[in-house]
N, C-alpha and C positions, 0 to 999 in steps of 0.2 A: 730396667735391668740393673742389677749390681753389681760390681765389681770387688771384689775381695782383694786386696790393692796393700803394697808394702814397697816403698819408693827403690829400695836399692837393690828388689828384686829384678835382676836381667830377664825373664819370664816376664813380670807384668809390664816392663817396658814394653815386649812384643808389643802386647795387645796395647798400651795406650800409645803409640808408634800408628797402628793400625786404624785404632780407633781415630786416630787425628787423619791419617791418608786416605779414610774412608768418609771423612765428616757424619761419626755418628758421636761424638767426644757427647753430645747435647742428650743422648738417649740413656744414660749410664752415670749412674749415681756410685760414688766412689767409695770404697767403707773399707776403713782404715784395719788393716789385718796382718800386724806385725806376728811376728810366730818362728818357731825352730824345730826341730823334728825332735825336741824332746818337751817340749811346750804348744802342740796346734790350738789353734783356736777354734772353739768347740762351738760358735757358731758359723764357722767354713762349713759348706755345706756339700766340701768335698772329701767324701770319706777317708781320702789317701792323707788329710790334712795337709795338706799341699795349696799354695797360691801357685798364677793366678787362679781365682774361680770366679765363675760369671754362672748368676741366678736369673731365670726370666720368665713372668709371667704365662708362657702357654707351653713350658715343658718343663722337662729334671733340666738341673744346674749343669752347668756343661765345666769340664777343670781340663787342665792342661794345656796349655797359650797354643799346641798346635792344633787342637781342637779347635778352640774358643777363634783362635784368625781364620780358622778355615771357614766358622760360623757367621763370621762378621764378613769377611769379604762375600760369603757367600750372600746376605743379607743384606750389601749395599750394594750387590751387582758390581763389585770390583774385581779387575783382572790380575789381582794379585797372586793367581794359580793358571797362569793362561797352559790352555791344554796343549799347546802346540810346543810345548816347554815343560811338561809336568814334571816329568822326572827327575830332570835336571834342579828346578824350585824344591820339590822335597827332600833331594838330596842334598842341596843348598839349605834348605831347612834342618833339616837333623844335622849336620855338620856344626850351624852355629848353636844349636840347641846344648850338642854334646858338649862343646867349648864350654859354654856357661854350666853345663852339669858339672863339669872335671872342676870347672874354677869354684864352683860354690860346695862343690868337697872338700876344696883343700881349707877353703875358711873354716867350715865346719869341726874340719882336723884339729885346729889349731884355740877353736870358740866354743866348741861343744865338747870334746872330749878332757878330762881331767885329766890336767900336767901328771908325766910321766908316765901316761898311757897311750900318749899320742905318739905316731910312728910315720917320722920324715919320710923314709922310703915309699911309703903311702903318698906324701905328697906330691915330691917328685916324679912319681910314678902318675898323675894324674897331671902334674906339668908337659909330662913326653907325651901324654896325648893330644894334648894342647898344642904342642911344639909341632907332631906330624902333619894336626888337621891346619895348622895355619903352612906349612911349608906347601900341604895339597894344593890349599887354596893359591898361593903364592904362584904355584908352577903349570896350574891345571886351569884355573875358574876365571883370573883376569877379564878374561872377554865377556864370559857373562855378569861379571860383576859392573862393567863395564854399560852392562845394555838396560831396558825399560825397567822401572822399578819393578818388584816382584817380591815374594816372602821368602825368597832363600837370603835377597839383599838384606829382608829387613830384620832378618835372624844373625845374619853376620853384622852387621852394622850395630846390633845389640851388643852382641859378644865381645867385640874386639873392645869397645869402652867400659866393660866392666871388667878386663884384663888393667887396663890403665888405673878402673879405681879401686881394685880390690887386689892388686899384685902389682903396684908403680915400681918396683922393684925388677921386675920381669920387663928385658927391653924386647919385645917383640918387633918392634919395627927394624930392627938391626940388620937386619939382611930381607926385608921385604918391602922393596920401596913400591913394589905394585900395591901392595895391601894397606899402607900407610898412607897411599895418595886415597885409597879409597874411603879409609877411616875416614879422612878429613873433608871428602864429598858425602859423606852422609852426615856429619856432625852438621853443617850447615843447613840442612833441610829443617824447617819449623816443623815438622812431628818429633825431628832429635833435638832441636833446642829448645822446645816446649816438656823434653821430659826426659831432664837430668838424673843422675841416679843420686841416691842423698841415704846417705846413712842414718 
């Protein structure tokens, strides 16, 4: 399989996170696919030009990391979706998913649109999404974040450090020492110290 892969996408960290908690890192050949939404790379063989994409021998290319970990847990028999918990995991998933969308808007606001066309309010405004989904987290999820590893963790555990490296600016842990302590139990796990984000 390949991986369509761009280090300081929070997306493809999902899946190489995954790929490392699942021990399939050995099945998955990594092809360098830096890109912007006014630049895709035109051998992505995801139409939406979007990373991550993962191609594989015996079907269509699979895109979008919540696919591609759903295919991967699925494929190493990992309980990374335990059913007795689904909902809770996808809603934990889309949550840090949305994070990392709102955060990789505001870059773009600022990277891709021509000075004097860009509009703070915009960003701000995808900052307060940020803000409510970590305050949720903060007041509501604790205990699950708390419990056996699973893809909602390994969705928020993405997000929250690409908050640090793409907004160091934004003190998110300021009033969330539940979330902060949690940051700092996932960074320690070798599938997060095995795959830093790098500009």
């Amino acid at each position: 399989m390949d991986l369509y892969h761009a280090a300081a996408s929070p997306f493809v960290r999902k899946v190489m996170v995954t790929l490392h908690e699942t021990d399939q890192l050995g099945d998955v050949k990594i092809v360098p696919s830096a890109q912007t939404p006014l630049s895709p790379n035109p051998a992505n063989q995801n139409p939406l030009g979007k990373i991550p994409c993962l191609t594989r021998p015996d079907g269509p290319a699979l895109y979008d990391s919540r696919v591609i970990c759903r295919y991967l847990a699925h494929r190493a028999g990992a309980s990374l979706y335990p059913e007795s918990r689904i909902w809770d995991v996808l809603t934990l998933e889309a949550t840090g998913d949305g994070i990392m969308d709102a955060a990789v808007l505001m870059v773009y606001e600022w990277r891709v649109r021509p000075e004097g066309m860009q509009v703070p309010e915009f960003v701000e405004a995808q900052w307060a999404k940020i803000t409510r989904a970590l305050d949720t987290l903060e007041n509501r999820w604790l205990s699950h974040l708390a419990g056996p590893l699973d893809m909602g963790q390994i969705a928020i555990g993405c997000a929250l450090p690409y908050l640090d490296f793409r907004h160091p600016d934004r003190d998110w842990r300021a009033t969330r020492p539940g979330l902060a302590a949690f940051a700092a139990r996932m960074a320690d796990r070798p599938s997060f110290t095995a795959t830093p984000p790098d500009a």
